[in-house]
C-alpha positions in Angstrom: 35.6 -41.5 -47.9 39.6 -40.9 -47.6 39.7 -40.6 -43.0 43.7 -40.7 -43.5 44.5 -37.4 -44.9 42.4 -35.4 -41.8 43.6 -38.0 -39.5 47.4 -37.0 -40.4 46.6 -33.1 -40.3 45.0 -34.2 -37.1 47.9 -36.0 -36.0 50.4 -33.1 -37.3 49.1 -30.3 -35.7 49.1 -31.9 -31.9 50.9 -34.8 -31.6 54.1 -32.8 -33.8 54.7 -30.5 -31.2 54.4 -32.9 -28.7 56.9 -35.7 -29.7 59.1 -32.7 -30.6 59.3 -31.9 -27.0 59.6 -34.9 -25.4 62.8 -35.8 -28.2 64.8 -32.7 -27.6 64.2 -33.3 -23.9 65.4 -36.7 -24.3 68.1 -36.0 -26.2 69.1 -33.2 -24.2 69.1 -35.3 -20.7 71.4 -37.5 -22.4 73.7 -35.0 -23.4 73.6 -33.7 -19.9 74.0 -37.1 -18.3 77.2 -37.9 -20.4 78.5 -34.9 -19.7 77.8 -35.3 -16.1 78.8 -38.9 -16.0 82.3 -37.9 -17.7 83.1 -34.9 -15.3 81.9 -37.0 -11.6 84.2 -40.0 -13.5 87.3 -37.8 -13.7 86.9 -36.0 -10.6 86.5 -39.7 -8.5 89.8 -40.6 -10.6 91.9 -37.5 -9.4 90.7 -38.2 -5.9 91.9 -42.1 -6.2 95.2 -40.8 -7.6 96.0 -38.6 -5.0 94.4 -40.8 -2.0 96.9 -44.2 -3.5 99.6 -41.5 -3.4 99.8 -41.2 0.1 102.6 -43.1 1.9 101.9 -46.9 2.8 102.0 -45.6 6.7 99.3 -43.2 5.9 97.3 -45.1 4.2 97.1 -48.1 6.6 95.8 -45.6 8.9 93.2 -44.1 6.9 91.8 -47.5 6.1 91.6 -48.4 9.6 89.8 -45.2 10.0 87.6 -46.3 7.4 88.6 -43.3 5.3 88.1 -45.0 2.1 84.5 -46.3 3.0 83.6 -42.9 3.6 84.9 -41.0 0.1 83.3 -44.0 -1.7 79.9 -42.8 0.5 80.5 -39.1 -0.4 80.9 -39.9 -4.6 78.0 -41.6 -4.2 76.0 -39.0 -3.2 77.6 -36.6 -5.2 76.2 -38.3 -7.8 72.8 -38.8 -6.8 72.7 -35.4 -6.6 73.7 -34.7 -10.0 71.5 -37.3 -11.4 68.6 -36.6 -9.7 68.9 -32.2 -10.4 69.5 -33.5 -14.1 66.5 -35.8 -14.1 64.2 -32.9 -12.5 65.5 -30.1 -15.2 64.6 -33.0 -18.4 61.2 -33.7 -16.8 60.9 -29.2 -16.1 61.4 -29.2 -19.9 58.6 -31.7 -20.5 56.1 -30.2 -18.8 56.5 -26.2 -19.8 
């Protein structure tokens, strides 16, 4: 008695749709994340720029105000954010 050939019709019919799920949502958090990731990285560069642009008086000041500390604080929960609305849309698509 051949078990394989049911087991794989078995195995077709509801573990297929399944796994097809679960890879398109994990390919499609990755694509999101990347994009995310590249978008956050070249926003936190233009703010550098133009914060390292500011005159040497300027700047002493702002560090002393702890200005610095305080964008580095704000990025980082800019991106917590985005990360964790990514990660709740992926796991929205795994469970519909």
């Amino acid at each position: 008695m051949n078990i394989l050939a049911p087991l794989g019709e078995f195995l077709d019919r509801v573990i297929g749709p399944l796994a097809k799920r679960v890879l398109s949502s994990l390919g499609l958090g990755y694509l999101s994340y990347q994009a995310v990731t590249l978008i956050m990285e070249q926003a936190i560069q233009f703010a550098k720029e133009h914060y390292l642009g500011l005159p040497s008086a300027v700047l002493g000041l702002a560090g002393l105000a702890g200005i610095g500390e305080g964008l580095g604080i704000i990025s980082a929960a800019m991106l917590f954010r985005v990360g964790f609305n990514a990660q709740r849309k992926v796991i929205g698509v795994l469970n519909k």
